[in-house]
N, C-alpha and C positions, 0 to 999 in steps of 0.2 A: 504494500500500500504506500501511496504516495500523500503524504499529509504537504498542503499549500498554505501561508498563511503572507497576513498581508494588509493592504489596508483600503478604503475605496476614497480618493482622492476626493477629498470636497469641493475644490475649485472646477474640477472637469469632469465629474462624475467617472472616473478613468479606476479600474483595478491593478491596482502595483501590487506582485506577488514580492515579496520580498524575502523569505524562506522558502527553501525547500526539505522534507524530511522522509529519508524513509525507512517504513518501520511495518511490523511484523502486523499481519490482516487482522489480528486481533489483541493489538496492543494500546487497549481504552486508556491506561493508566499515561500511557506518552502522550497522547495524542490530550488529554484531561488538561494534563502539566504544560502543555505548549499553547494550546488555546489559552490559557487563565493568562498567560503573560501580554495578550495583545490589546490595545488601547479599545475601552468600551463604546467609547465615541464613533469609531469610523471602522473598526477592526475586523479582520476578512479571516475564515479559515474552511478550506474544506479537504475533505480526505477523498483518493481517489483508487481504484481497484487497478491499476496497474503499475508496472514494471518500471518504470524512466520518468523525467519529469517533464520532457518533452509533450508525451502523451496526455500528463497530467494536466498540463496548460493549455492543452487544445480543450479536454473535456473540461474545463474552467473556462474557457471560452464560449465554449456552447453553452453552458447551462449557465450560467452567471452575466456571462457579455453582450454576448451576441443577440439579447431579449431588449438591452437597454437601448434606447437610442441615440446614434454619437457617442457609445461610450467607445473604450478601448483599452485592451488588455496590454501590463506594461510590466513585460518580466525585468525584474531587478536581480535575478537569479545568474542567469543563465543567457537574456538576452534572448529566447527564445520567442520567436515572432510565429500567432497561433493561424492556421490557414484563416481566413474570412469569406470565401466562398464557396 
């Protein structure tokens, strides 16, 4: 599992992953401990069923992004840029 976490830019309505972690498909107590740290205000985090983080940021693209309008997903990881169409 790929856990994402991150935060959703106020100014731009824009999702910046800013972590990437990965951890065992059923490791609640990591994933518990890594979400509690991120800012209540704006703070992103979702967990993802596969292998790389590449993959992870395209399915955080689609279900999170790709719904908003004008927004845009902004790996701070990795740099990884997710398809859009």
């Amino acid at each position: 599992m790929i856990l994402l976490t991150g935060q959703w830019d106020p100014w731009n309505d824009n999702l910046v992953v800013t972590a990437s972690y990965t951890l065992a498909d059923d490791d609640d107590a990591s994933v518990a401990r890594l979400v509690a740290r991120l800012p209540n205000y704006n703070g992103w985090a979702a967990s993802f069923l596969v292998d790389d983080h590449k993959r992870a940021v395209q399915e955080a693209y689609e279900t999170y992004v790709a719904v908003e309008d004008g927004a845009e997903l902004v790996d701070a990881v990795h740099g990884v840029e997710p398809r859009t169409g």
